[in-house]
N, C-alpha and C positions, 0 to 999 in steps of 0.2 A: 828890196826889190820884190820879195814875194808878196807884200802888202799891196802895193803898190799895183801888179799885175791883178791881185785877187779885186781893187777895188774898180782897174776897168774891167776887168771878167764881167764885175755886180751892174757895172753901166751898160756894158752892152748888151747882159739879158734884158736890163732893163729897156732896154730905148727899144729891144727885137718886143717886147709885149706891150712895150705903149702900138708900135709902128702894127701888130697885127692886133688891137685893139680897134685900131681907128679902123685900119680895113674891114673890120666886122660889122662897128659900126655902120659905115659907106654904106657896106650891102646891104645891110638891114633896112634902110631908111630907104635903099630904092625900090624894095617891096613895098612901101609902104606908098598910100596915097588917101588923099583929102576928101569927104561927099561935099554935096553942096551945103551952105547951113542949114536953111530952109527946110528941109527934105531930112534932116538928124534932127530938130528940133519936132519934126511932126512925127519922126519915129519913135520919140523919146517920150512925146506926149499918147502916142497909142499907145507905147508899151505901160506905163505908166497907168494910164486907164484901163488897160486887159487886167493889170495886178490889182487894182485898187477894191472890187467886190469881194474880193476872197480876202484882203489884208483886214474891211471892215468888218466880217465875217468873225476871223481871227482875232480882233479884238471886242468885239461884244462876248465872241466864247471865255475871253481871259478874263472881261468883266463880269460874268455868271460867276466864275471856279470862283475870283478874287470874295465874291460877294459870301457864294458859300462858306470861303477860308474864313471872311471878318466875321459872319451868321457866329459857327464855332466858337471863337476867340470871345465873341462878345456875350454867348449862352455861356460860356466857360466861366467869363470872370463874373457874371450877376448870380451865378447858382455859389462861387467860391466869395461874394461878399464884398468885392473891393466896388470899394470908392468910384473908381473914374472910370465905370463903365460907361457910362454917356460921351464921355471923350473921347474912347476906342469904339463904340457905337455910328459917333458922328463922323470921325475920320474915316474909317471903313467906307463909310455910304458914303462919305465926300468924295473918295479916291473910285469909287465904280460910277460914279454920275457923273463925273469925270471923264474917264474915260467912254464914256455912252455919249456925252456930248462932243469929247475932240472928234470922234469917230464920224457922228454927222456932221457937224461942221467942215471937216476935211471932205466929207463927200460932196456937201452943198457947195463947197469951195473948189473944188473939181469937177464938177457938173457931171457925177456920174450917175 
């Protein structure tokens, strides 16, 4: 018997927090309402363009530092003798020219 009663006890908290679940739900979703598309996609594309000088900005800055890091690494390894500096030389300067070219290309591709 005491099972028994413990496991509708367990059903009816249950089914009381599905039931003021959905109610929460309900309400929530009447707060809520739709823009037009039009008029979000034109907002999304000025937001978009307001960020985009300071984001190219922010990545020509990380291609300096980046460039500086590789400068370093690759004065490091030609003064200590190894071998495949030219390979850590090349890579370095491929991954900054890189990023200097997504940078304008994402701007010419955004017509900012």
């Amino acid at each position: 018997m005491k099972v028994q009663k413990s496991k509708i006890r367990i059903s009816a908290v249950s089914f009381v927090r599905h039931v003021l679940a959905t109610i929460m739900l309900i309400l929530i979703s009447l707060s809520l309402y739709a823009q037009d598309g039009n008029a979000g996609i034109t907002q999304a594309t000025t937001q978009v363009k307001s960020y985009f000088s300071t984001g190219t900005s922010l990545m020509y800055a990380i291609g300096a530092i980046m460039g500086l890091v590789g400068a370093i690494k690759v004065f490091k390894k030609w003064n200590d003798g190894e071998h495949d500096t030219g390979k850590v030389a090349s890579s370095w300067f491929g991954s900054c020219i890189f990023l200097v070219v997504v940078a304008t290309v994402l701007k010419s591709f955004f017509g900012v």
